[in-house]
Structure formats: structure tokens, C-alpha cells
N, CA, C and O of each residue as an XYZ file, in Angstrom:
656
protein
N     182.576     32.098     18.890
C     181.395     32.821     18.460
C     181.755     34.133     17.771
O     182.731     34.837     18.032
N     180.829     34.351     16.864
C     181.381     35.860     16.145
C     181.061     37.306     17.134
O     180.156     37.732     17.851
N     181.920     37.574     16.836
C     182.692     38.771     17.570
C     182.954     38.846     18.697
O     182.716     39.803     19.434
N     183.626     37.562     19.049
C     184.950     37.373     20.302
C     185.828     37.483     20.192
O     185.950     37.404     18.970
N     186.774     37.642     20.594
C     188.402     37.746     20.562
C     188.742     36.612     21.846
O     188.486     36.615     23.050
N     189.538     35.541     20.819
C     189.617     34.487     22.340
C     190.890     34.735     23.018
O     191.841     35.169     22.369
N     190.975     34.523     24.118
C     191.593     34.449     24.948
C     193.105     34.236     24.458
O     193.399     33.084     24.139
N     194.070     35.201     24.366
C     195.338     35.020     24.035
C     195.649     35.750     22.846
O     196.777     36.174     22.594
N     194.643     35.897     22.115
C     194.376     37.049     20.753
C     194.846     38.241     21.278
O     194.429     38.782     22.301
N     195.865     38.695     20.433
C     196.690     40.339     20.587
C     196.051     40.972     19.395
O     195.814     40.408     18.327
N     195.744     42.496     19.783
C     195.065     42.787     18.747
C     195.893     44.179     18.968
O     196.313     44.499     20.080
N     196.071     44.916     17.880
C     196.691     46.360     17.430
C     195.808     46.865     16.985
O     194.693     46.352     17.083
N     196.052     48.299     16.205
C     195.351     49.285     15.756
C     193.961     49.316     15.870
O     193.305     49.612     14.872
N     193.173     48.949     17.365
C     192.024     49.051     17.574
C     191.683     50.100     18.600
O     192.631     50.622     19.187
N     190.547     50.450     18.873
C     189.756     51.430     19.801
C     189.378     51.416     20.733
O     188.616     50.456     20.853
N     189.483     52.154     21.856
C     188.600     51.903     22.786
C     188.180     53.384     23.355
O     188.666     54.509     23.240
N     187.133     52.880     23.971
C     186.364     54.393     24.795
C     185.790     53.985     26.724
O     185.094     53.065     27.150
N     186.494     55.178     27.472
C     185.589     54.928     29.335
C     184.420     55.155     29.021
O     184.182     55.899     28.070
N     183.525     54.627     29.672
C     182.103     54.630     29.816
C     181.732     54.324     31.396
O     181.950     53.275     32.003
N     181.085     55.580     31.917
C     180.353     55.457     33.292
C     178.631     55.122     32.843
O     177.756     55.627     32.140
N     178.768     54.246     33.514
C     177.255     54.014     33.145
C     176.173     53.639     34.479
O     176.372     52.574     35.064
N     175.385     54.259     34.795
C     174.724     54.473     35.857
C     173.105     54.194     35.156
O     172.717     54.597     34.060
N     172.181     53.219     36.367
C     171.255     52.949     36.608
C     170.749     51.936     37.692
O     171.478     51.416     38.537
N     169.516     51.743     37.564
C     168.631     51.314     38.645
C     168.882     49.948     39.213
O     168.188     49.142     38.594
N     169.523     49.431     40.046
C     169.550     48.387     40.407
C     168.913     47.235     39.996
O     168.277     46.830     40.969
N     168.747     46.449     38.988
C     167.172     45.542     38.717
C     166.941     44.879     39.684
O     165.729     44.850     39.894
N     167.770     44.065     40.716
C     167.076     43.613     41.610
C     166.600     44.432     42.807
O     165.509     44.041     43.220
N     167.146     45.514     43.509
C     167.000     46.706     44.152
C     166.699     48.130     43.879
O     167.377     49.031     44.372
N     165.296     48.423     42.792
C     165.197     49.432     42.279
C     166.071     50.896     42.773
O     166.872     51.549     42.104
N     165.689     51.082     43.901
C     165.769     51.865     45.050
C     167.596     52.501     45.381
O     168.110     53.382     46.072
N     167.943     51.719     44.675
C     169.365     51.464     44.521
C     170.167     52.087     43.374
O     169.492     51.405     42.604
N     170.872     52.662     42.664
C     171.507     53.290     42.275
C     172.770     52.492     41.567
O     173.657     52.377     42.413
N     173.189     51.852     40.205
C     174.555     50.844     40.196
C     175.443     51.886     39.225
O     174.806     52.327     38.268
N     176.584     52.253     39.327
C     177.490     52.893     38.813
C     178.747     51.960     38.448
O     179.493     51.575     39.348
N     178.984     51.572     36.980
C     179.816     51.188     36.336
C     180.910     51.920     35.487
O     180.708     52.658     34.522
N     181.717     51.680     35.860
C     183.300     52.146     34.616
C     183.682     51.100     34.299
O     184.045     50.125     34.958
N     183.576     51.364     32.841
C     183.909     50.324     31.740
C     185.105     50.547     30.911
O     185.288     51.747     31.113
N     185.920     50.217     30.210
C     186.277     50.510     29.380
C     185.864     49.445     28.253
O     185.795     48.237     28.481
N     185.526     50.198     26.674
C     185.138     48.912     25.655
C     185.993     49.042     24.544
O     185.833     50.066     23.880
N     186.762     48.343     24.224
C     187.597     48.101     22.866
C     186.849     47.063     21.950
O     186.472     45.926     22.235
N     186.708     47.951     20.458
C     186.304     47.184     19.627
C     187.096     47.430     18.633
O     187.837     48.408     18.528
N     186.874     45.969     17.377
C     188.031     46.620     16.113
C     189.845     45.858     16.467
O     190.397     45.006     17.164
N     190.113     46.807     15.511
C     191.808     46.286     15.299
C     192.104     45.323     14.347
O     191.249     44.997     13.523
N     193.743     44.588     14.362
C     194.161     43.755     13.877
C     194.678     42.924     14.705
O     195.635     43.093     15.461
N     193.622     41.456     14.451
C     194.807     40.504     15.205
C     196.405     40.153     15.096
O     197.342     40.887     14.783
N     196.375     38.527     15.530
C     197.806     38.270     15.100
C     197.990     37.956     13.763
O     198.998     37.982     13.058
N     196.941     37.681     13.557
C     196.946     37.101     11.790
C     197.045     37.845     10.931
O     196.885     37.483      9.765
N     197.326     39.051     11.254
C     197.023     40.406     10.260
C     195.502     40.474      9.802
O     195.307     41.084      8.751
N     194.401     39.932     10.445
C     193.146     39.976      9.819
C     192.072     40.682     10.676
O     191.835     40.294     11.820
N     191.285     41.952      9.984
C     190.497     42.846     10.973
C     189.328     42.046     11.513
O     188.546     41.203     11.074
N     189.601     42.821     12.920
C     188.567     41.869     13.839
C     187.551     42.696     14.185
O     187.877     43.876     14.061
N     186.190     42.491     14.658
C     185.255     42.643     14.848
C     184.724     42.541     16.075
O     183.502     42.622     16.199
N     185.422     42.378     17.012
C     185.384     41.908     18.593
C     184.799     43.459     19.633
O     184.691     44.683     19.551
N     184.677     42.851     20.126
C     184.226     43.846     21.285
C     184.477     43.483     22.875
O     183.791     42.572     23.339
N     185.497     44.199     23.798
C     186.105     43.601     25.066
C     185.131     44.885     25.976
O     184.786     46.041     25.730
N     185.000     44.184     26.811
C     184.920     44.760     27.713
C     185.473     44.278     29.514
O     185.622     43.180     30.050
N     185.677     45.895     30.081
C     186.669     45.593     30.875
C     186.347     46.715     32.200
O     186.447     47.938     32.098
N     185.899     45.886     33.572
C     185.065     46.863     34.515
C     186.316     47.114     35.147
O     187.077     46.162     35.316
N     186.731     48.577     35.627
C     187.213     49.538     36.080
C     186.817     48.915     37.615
O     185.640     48.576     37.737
N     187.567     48.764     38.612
C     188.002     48.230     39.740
C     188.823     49.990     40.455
O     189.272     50.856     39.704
N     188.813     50.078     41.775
C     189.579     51.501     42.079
C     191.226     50.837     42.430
O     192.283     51.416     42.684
N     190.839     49.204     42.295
C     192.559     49.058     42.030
C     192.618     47.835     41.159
O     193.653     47.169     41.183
N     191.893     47.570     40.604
C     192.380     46.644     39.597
C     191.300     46.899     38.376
O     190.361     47.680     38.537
N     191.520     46.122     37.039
C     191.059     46.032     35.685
C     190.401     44.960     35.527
O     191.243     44.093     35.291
N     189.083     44.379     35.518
C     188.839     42.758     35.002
C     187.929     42.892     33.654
O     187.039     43.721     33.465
N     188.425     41.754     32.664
C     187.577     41.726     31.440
C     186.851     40.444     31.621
O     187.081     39.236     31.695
N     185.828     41.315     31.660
C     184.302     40.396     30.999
C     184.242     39.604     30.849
O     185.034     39.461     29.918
N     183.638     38.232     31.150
C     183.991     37.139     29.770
C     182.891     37.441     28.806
O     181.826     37.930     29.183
N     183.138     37.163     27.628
C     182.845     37.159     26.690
C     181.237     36.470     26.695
O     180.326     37.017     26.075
N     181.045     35.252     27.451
C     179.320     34.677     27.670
C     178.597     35.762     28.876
O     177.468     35.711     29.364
N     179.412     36.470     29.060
C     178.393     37.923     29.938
C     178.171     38.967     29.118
O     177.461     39.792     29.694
N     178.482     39.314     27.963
C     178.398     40.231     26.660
C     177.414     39.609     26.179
O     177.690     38.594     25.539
N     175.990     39.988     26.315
C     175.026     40.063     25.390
C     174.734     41.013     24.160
O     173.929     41.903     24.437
N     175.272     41.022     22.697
C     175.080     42.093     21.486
C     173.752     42.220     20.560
O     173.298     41.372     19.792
N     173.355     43.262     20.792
C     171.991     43.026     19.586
C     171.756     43.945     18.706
O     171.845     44.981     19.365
N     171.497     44.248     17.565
C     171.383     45.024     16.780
C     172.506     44.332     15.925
O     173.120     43.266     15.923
N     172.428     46.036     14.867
C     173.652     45.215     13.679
C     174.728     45.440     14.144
O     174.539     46.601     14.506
N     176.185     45.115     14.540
C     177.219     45.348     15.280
C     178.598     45.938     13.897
O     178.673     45.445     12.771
N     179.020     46.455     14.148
C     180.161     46.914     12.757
C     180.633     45.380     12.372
O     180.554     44.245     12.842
N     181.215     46.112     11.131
C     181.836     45.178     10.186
C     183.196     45.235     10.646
O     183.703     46.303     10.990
N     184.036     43.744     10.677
C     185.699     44.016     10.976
C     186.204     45.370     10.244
O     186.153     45.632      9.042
N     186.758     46.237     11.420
C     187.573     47.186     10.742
C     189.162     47.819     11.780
O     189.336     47.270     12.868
N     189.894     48.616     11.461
C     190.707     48.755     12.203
C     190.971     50.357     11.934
O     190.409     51.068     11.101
N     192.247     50.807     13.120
C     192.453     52.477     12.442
C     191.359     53.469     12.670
O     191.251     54.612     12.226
N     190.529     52.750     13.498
C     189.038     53.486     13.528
C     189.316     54.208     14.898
O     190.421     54.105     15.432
N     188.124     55.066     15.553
C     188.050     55.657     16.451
C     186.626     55.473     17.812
O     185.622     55.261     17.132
N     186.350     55.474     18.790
C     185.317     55.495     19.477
C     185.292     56.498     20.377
O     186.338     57.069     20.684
N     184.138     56.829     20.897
C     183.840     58.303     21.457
C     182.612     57.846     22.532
O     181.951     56.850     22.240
N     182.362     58.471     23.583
C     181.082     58.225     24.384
C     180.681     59.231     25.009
O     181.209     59.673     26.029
N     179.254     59.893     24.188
C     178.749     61.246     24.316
C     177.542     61.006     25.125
O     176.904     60.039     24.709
N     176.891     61.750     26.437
C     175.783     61.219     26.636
C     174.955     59.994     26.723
O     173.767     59.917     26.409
N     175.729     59.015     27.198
C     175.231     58.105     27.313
C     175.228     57.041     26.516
O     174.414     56.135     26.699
N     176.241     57.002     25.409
C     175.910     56.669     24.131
C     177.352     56.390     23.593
O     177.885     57.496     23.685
N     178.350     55.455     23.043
C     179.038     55.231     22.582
C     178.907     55.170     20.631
O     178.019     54.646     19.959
N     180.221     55.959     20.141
C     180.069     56.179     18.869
C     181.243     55.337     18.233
O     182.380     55.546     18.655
N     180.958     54.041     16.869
C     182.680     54.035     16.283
C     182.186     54.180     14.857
O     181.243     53.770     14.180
N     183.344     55.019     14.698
C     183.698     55.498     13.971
C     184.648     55.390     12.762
O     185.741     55.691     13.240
N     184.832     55.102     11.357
C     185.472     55.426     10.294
C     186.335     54.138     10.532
O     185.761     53.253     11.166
N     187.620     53.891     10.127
C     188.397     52.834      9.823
C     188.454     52.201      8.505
O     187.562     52.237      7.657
N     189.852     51.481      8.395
C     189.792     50.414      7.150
C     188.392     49.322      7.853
O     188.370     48.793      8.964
N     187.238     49.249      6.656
C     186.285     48.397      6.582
C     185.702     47.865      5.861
O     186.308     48.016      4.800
N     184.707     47.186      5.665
C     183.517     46.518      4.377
C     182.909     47.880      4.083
O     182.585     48.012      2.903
N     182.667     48.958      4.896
C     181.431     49.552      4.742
C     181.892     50.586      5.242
O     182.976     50.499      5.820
N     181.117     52.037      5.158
C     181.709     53.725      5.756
C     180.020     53.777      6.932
O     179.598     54.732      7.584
N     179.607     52.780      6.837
C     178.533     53.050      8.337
C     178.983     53.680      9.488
O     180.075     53.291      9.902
N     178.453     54.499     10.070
C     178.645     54.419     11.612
C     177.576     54.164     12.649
O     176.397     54.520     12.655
N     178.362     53.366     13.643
C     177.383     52.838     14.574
C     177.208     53.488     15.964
O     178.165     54.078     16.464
N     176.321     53.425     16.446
C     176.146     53.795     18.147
C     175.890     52.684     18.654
O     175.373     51.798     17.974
N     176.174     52.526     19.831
C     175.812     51.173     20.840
C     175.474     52.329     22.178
O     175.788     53.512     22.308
N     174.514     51.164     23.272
C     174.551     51.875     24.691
C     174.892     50.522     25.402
O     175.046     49.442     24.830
N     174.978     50.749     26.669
C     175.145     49.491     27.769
C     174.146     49.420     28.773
O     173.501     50.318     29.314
N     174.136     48.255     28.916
C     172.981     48.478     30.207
C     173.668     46.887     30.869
O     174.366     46.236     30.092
N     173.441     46.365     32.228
C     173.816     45.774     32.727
C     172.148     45.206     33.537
O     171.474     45.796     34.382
N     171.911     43.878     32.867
C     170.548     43.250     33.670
C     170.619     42.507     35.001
O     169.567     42.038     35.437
N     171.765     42.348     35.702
C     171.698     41.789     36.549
C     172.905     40.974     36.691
O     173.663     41.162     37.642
N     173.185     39.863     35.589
C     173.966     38.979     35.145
C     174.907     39.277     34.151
O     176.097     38.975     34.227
N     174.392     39.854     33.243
C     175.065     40.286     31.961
C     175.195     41.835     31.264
O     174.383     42.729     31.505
N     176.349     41.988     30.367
C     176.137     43.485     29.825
C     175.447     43.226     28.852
O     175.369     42.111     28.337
N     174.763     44.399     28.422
C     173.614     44.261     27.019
C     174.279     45.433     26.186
O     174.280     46.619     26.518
N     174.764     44.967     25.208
C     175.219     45.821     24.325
C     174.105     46.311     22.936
O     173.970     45.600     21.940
N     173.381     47.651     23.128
C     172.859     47.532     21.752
C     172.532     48.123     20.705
O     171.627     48.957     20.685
N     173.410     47.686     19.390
C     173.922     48.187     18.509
C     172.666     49.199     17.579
O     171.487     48.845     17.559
N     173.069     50.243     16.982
C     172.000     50.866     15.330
C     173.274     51.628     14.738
O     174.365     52.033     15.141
N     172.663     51.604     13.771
C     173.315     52.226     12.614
C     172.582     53.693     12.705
O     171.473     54.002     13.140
N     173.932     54.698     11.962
C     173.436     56.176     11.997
C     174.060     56.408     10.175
O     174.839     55.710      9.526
N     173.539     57.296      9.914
C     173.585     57.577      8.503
C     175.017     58.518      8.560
O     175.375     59.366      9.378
N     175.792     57.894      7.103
C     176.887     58.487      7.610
C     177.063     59.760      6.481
O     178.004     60.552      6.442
N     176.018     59.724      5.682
C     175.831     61.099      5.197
C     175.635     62.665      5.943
O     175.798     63.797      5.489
N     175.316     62.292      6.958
C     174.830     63.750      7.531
C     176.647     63.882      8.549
O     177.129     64.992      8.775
N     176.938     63.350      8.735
C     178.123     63.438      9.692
C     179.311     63.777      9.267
O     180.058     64.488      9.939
N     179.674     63.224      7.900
C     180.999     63.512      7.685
C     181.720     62.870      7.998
O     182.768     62.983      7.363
N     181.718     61.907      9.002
C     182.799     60.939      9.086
C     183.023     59.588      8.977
O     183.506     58.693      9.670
N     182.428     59.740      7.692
C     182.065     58.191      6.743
C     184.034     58.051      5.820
O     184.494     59.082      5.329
N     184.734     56.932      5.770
C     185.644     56.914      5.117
C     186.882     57.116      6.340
O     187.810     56.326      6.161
N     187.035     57.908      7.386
C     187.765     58.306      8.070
C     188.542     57.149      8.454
O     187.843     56.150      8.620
N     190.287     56.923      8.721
C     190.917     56.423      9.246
C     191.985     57.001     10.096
O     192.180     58.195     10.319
N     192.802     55.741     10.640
C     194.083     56.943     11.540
C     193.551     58.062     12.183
O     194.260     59.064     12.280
N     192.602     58.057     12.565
C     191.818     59.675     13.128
C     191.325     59.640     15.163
O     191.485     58.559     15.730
N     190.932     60.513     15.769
C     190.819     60.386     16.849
C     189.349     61.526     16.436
O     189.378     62.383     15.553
N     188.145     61.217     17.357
C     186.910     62.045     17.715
C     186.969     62.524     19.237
O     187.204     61.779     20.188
N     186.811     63.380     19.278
C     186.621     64.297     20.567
C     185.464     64.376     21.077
O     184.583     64.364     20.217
N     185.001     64.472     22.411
C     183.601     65.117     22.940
C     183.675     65.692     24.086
O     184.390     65.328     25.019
N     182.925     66.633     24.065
C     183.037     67.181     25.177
C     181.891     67.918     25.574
O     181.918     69.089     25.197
N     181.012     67.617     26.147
C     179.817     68.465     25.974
C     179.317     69.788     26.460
O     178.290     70.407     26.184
N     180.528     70.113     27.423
C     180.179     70.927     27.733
C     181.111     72.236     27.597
O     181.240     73.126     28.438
N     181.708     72.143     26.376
C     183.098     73.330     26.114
C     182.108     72.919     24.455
O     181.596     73.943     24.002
N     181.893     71.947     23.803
C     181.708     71.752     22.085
C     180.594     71.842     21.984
O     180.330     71.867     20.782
N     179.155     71.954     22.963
C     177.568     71.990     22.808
C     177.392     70.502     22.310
O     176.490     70.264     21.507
N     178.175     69.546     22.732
C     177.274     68.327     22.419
C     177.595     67.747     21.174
O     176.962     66.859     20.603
N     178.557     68.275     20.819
C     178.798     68.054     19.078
C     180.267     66.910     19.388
O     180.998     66.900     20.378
N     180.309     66.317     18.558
C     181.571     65.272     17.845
C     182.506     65.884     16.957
O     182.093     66.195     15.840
N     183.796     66.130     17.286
C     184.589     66.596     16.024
C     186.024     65.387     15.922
O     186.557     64.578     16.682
N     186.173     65.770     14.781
C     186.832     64.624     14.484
C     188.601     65.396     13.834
O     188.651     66.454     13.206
N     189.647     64.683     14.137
C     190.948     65.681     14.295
C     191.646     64.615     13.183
O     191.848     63.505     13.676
N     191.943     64.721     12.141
C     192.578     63.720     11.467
C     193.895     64.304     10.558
O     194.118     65.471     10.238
N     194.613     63.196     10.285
C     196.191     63.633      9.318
C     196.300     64.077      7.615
O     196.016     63.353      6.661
N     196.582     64.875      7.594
C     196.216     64.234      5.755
C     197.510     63.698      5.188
O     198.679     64.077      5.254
N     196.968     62.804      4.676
C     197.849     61.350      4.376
C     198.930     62.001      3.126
O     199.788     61.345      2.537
N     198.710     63.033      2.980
C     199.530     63.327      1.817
C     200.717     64.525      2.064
O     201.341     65.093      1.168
N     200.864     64.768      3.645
C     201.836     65.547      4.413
C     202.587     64.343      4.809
O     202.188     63.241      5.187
N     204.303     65.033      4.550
C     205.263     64.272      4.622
C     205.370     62.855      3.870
O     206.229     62.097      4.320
N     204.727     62.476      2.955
C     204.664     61.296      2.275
C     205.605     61.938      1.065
O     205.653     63.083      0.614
N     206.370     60.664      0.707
C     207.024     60.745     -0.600
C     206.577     60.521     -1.809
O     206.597     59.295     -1.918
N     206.265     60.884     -2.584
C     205.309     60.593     -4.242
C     206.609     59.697     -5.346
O     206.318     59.361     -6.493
């Protein structure tokens, strides 16, 4: 299915971001569910060809398990294969960012967990007002409470130490 990564797929120069994500029990309102995630999206497979995948992987206090892939529910428009890119998770809210791609969009996704499945769901943000439309090789920062809530973005310029 599009935007899986199957099972045995090695992927490089892709992203990932922790995400605590806390809410209401659906079957036990009353209840309180606290998740650590980690989500990698993006990269290059083995084929050398940019992928579009999205893993996710629940944080255990001693072990790591990924998702399967038929518990990832995605909706909205989801990025275009890209790699070299960056992800960030501000408030509740996961950001990716810039990379080799089809397109200089950037997207937000949130998570929510219904019971059975994660709900991933995707919008597009205008990448005019941000500045970090085009960006590759780069890392975004957040911190909300040293930066006021803001995203900055720390990148190389490709034209230090290169030979002409």
C-alpha cells in the first residue's frame, strides 16, 4: 500500500521526531492514555529511490515496538517522497520539513490513537510565510519555552568547503 515501507526495507537519509501524546481513554473517558512514539518519515530506500513512508514506533520503558503498518490510519494530503529533510514536534503537532522532493510544501500531521489504531492527520501549511520551503541536509529546533514557540531552522551552506 502507498506509503509503507515493507518489512525488510532499509531506509537512509530520513527523519524522525519523539512525540508524547496524551488523551482521553475512548473506551474509559475518565482515564488518561500517555503515548511515546517515535515517527520516521521520508529517506532513501535500498533502491536508491525516495520514499514516502511513515513508521511508527511505541516507546516501551524497556523495549521499542513498530506499529504495523494496518494500525496506521493516514488522512489528509501526506508529503511527497522526499529525503535529507527534517521533522520537529511543537505543541502537539508534528512538522516535516524541506528535503530533496516533487514539491517545497510543508506539512503538519497530529496523532491520536482510537482505540485500535493510530490516526495520522495530515494539512499542508504555506511555505511562503516560513522560509523553509527548498531546505535540505538541515535540522529544525523547538523549544517552546527558551524560543516563544517559534521553529528555527540551523542549516550548511553548500558552498563552504566545496571545491568549484
Amino acid at each position: 500500500p502507498a506509503g509503507e515501507t515493507p518489512a525488510g526495507i532499509r531506509r537512509a537519509r530520513h527523519a524522525g521526531v519523539h512525540a508524547v501524546i496524551s488523551q482521553p481513554d475512548p473506551l474509559q473517558p475518565w482515564l488518561t492514555e500517555v503515548f511515546s512514539l517515535v515517527l520516521v518519515f521520508g529517506g532513501v530506500g535500498d533502491d536508491g529511490r525516495p520514499l514516502a513512508s511513515l513508521e511508527i514506533l511505541r516507546v516501551y520503558s524497556h523495549t521499542i515496538v513498530r506499529v504495523p503498518a494496518g494500525s496506521v490510519i493516514q488522512t489528509g494530503p501526506a508529503p511527497a517522497p522526499r529525503f535529507d529533510l527534517s521533522m520537529t514536534w511543537l505543541n502537539a503537532r508534528g512538522y516535516v520539513l524541506g528535503g530533496h522532493a516533487q514539491d517545497d510544501t510543508i506539512y503538519s500531521f497530529t496523532v491520536a490513537f482510537n482505540g485500535e489504531s493510530f490516526i495520522v492527520a495530515w494539512s499542508v501549511l504555506s511555505p511562503q510565510s516560513s522560509g523553509a520551503a527548498g531546505r535540505e541536509r538541515h535540522v529544525s529546533v523547538s523549544t517552546a519555552m527558551v524560543f516563544d514557540a517559534k521553529l528555527f531552522f540551523l542549516a550548511r551552506d553548500s558552498s563552504v568547503g566545496s571545491e568549484n
